[in-house]
N, C-alpha and C positions, 0 to 999 in steps of 0.2 A: 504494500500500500504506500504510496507515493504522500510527502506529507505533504500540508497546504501551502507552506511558502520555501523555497528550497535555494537558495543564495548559492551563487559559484564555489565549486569545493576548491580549496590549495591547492588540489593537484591537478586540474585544469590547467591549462594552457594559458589562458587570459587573466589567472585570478593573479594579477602580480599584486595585488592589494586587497587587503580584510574588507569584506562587502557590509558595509551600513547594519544590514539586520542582523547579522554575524554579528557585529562589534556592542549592538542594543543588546543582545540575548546575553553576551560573556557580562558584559559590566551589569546586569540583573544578578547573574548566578556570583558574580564578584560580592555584589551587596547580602546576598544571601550565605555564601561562605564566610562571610567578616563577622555575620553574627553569631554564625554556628563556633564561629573559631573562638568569639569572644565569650560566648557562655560554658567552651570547655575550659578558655583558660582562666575562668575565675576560680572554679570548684576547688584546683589546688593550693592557693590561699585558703579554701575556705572547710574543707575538709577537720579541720583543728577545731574551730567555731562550731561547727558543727556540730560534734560530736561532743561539746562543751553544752551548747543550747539546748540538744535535745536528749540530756541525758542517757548516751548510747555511748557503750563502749566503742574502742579505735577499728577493732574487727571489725564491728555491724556498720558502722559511720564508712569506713573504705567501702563500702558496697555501693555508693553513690558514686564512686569510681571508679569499680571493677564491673560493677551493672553494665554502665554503661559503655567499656571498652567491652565485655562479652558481648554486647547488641552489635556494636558497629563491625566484631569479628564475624557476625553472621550474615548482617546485611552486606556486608562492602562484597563477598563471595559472589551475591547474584547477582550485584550490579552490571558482569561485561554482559548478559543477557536481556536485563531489563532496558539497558540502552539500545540494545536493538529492536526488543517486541513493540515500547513503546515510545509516542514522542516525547521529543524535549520538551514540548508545553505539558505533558500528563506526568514525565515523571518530576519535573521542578516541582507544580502544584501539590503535587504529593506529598514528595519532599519536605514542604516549606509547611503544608497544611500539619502533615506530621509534625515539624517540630514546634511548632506554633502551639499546638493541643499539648503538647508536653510542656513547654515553660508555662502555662499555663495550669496545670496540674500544679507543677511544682511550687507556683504562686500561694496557690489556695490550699495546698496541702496541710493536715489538722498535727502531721507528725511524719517518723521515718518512713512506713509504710508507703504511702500516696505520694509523699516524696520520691521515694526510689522508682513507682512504678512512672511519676512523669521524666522524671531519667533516662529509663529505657523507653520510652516515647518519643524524649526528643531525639536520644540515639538513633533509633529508625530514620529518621530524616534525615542527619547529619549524615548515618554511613553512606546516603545515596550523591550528598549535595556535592564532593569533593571528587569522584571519578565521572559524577555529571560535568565540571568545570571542567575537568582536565579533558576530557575524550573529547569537548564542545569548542575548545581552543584546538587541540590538535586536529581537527573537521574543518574547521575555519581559517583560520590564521596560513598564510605561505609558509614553505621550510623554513625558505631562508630570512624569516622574521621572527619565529617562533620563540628564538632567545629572549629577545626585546623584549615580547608579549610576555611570556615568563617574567623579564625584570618587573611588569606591573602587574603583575599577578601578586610577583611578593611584595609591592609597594605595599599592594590594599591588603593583604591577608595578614601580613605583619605588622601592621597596623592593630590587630585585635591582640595577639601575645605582648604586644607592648602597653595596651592601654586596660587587660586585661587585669592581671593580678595588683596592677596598683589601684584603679580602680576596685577591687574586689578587697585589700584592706581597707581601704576609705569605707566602703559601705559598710561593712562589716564591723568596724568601729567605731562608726557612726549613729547607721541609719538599724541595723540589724540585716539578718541571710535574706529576708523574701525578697528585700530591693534588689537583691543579683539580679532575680527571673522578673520583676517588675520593670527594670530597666531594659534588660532584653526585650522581653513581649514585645513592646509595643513598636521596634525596628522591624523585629521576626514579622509581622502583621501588613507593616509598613513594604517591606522586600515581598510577602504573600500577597498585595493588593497592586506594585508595579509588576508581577509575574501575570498576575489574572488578565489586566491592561494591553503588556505591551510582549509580552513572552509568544515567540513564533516555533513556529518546527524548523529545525534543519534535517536535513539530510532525508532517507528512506526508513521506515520500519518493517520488520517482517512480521510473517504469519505465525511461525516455527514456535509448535505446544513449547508450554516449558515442562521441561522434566522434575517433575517433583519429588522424586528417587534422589534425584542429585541434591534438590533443596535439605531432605531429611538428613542424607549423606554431611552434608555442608553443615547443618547446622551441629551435630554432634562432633563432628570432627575437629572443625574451629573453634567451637563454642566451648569442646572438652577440654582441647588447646588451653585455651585463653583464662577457661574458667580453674581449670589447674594451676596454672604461673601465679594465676590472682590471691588463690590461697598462701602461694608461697611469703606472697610482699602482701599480704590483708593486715597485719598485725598494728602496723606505724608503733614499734615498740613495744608491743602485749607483748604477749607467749606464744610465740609464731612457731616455736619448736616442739609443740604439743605434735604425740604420735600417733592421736587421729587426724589431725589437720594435716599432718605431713604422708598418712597415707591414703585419707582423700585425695592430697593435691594428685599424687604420684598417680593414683587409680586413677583420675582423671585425665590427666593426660596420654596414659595407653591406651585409656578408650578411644580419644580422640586422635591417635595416631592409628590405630587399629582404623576408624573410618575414616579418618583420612588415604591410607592408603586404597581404599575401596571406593574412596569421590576421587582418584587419581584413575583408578583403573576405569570407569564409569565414563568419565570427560575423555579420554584416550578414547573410547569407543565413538560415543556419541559425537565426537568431532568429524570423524569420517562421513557425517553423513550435515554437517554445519549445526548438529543441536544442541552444542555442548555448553551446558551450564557456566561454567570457566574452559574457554579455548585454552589448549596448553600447547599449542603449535607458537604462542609468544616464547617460550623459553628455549627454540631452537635458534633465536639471534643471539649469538654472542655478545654484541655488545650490552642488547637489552640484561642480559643474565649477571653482567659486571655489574652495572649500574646498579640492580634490583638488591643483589649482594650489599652492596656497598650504601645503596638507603635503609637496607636492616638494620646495617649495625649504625650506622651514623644516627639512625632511629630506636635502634638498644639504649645508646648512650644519653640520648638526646631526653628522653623520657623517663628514663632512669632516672637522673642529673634531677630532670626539673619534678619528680616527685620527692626524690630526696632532698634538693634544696630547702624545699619549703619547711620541712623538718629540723632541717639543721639550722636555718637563718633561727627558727623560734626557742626550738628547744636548747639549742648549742648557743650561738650567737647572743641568743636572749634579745632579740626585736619583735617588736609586736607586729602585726599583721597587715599594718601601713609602709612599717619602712622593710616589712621582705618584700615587698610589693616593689616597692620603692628602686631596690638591689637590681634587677630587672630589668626595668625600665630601661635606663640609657642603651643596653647592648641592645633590645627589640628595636629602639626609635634609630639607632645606628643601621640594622637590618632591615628595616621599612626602607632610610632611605637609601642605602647603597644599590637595593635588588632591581632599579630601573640600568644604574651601570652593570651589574653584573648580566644582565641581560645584553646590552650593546658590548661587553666586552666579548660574550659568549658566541654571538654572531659573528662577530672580527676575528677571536683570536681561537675558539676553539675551549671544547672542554677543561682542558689538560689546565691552561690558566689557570682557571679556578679552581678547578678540582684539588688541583696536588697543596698550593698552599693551604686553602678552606680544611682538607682533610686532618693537615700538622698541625694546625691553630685548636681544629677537634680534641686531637690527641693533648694537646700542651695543657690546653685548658685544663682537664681532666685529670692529668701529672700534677697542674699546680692546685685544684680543690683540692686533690690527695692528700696536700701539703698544711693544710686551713686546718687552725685548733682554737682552744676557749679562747683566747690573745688575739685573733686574727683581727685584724680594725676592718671595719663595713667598707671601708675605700677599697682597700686591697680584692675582695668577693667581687664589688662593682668592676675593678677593672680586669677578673678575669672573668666571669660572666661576659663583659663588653666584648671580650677577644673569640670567646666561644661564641656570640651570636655573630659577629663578622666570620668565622668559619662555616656556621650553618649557609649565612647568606651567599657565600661562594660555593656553597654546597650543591645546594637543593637547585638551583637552577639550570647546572650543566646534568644534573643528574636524572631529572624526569624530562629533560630535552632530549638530552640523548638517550634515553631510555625508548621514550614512546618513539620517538623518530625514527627510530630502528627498525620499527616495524611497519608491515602491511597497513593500510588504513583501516582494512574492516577490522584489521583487528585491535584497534586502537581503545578500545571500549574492552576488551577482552585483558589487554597490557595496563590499562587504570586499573581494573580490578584487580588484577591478579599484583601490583606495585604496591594500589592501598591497602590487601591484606596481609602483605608481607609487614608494612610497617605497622600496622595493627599487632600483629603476632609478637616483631618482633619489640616493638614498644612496651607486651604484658610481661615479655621476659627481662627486660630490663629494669620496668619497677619491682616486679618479684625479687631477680635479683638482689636489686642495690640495698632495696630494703630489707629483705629478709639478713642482710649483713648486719645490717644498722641495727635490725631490729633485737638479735640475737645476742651482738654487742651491747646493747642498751640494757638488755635485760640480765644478762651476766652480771655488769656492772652496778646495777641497782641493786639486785640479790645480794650482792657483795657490801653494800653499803655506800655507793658512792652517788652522787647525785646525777638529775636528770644530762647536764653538762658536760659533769664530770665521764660519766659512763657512755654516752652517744658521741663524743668525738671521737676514740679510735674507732669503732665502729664505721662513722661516715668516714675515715681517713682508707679505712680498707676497703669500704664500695668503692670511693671512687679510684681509688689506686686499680683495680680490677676493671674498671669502665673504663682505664685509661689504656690499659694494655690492650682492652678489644679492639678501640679503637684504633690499635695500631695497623689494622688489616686492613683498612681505607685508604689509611697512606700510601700501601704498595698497590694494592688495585687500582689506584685513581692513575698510574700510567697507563697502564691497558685501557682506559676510555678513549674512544674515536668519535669526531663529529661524524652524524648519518652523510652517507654521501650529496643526497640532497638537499639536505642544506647547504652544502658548497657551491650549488647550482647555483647561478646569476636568476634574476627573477623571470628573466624572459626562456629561460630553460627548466624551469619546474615539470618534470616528468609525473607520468600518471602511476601510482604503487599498487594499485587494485590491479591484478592479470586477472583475466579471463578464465583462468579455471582457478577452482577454491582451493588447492592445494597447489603447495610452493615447490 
């Protein structure tokens, strides 16, 4: 089915330039990811308050953040399929309508309960809105501008990790938790009513049932995934060493490798004939396979980092929930604005520019937290956070460029999802991780007699010494990254990527 309005695609011969309703439809799903990005990165500020306000222990309180990374481990799966059965005006509304009814919930919620369930409500939305934007700019946008368009990609999306958690102490210390979702709402609403307005189709949708074997598949296997790591890092301090929680975690996650291996063999079939839930014919490019590697772990680290931060600013550092907000801030507003240069550098000079420094700044960062005790002064945190977000922002650009660009066009919807569940996954393994370090530490050290302080610095000093080491495997992969060949192409030479028959 042909949708209603259908804009020259980039790999056309003529499209030397992003076509008008292309360029409307991306800056919508722009305004709709800034708020989804801005309501996830309050919660980890607020996570502490939380579980302060509604008298719930640190386990049950983490489930407002484990919830909702298990949702978006399920949803972000079906997404390379849902972008093709349906349009970009049905799945945004969706989207948007979903998250919208979830900060909503969470507003009016009487306690943890109603709370949690508008969490995984907004979730639903969110895991769709982010390989919506990516698969709708790589459809649209020419190769050889596609960096640039990235650079304002991360202008506006880093825009919400920066205004995010410092906003999210201020309220928090001020106004009280409901204003986080009070303040959101009525954007989400705002993004839901220019969607309804001005939101067009691009491209074709198909007909092709969806296979609901795979969804079932999908959901136990990522969701056993994800929901296992979460037990590992649920604790924020408690008793995270208890040996039923540690052989839940473990049970869970064999289950969900167990059906993971069976949604692998499942999509291998179904691909043969184009109905495959997630295409895995993306992981025959090389380069894409680099790339996808090397956003795990940068995404291990990356999420790690910023759940344990918030921990250690409070509990270690002893700052209240304005000034870890605060701590923040400068590296995001630095990352906002460099990501329009790191885009034009990306188009000129190639991956490798940015990659290889962004990756050592990754790692250094990480070596020097390792380094951070009760003494450390707030300047010093500020200015290696500042150096870690100028590594992301040379990061993430060359790396979902050259990633999707790598590929086929159809299958570009196929290579979002299967990139955003990688960092989904490996994102739950990395707060597992860091935290269950911290948390094991912490609690050692309490038992012992030693104070909240006293006993969570070595602790965070060994998560992040261990985040620093992972990240050392970015460093050396980031030379094996190659610009797609057509992005090299002048614009009057953009080749068409779709061949004629569906197998490469």
């Amino acid at each position: 089915m042909s949708s209603d309005t259908s804009p020259p695609r980039p790999n056309d011969s003529q499209a030397d330039t992003i076509d008008p309703a292309g360029m409307k439809v991306i800056w919508l799903l722009l305004v709709a990811a800034f708020v989804a990005i801005l309501n996830e990165t309050t919660m980890a500020i607020a996570i502490p308050d939380l579980n302060a306000t509604l008298g719930i222990p640190p386990e049950l309180g983490q489930w407002l953040t484990s919830a909702f990374m298990l949702t978006m481990a399920v949803v972000i799966p079906t997404t390379g399929f849902i972008l093709q059965r349906f349009t970009t005006r049905q799945v945004f509304l969706a989207a948007m309508i979903l998250f919208s009814s979830g900060t909503l919930i969470c507003l009016v919620a009487p306690g943890f309960a109603l709370l949690l369930v508008g969490r995984v409500v907004q979730a639903a939305g969110t895991g769709i809105m982010m390989p919506l934007l990516m698969t709708t700019m790589m459809n649209v946008v020419p190769p050889h501008s596609r960096g640039r368009m990235m650079g304002r990609i991360g202008l506006v999306i880093s825009l919400a990790p920066a205004i995010g958690p410092t906003m999210s102490g201020i309220v928090l210390d001020s106004l009280g938790w409901r204003w986080l979702f009070a303040i959101v709402l009525p954007i989400a609403l705002i993004a839901l009513g220019l969607g309804a307005k001005w939101m067009t189709n691009l491209g074709e949708s198909t007909h092709a049932p969806i296979d609901m074997v795979s969804i079932v598949l999908s959901v136990f296997a990522f969701g056993g995934i994800v929901f296992g790591l979460s037990q590992f890092g649920g604790g924020h301090g408690g008793d995270t060493g208890g040996g039923s929680t540690t052989g839940l975690a473990w049970t869970a996650i064999a289950v969900g490798m167990v059906f993971l291996a069976v949604f692998l063999w499942r999509q291998l079939m179904l691909q043969r004939e184009d109905r495959a839930l997630l295409d895995l014919r993306v992981f025959s490019t090389k380069n894409y396979v680099i790339a996808v590697i090397i956003m795990a772990i940068v995404s291990l680290a990356m999420f790690g980092t910023l759940s344990l931060l918030p921990l250690y600013l409070q509990n270690v550092a002893g700052l209240n929930a304005t000034q870890s907000g605060l701590v923040l801030l400068p590296g995001s507003i630095l990352m906002g604005v460099l990501a329009p240069l790191m885009g034009r550098i990306y188009d000129s000079r190639g991956p490798r520019t940015l990659l290889i420094p962004g990756s050592i700044m990754i790692a250094g960062s990480l070596f020097a937290y390792s380094l951070v005790s009760i003494g450390t002064t707030t300047w010093v945190l500020v200015v290696i956070q500042t150096v870690m977000s100028l590594g992301l922002a040379a990061s993430f650009t060359p790396l979902f460029s050259a990633s999707l660009g790598s590929l086929r066009a159809k299958l570009y919807s196929h290579g979002s999802a299967a990139l955003n569940t990688m960092q989904q996954v490996a994102g739950a393994a990395g707060t597992a991780l860091l935290i269950s370090i911290y948390s094991s530490a912490l609690h050692t050290g309490q038992a012992a007699g030693r104070s909240a302080a006293e006993a969570g610095s070595p602790g965070a000093q060994s998560a992040f010494l261990l985040a620093a080491v992972i990240a050392l495997v970015p460093v050396v992969l980031s030379f094996l990254i190659k610009k797609p060949e057509d992005q090299e192409e002048a614009p009057a030479e953009v080749v068409d990527l779709v061949p004629e028959s569906p197998a490469e």
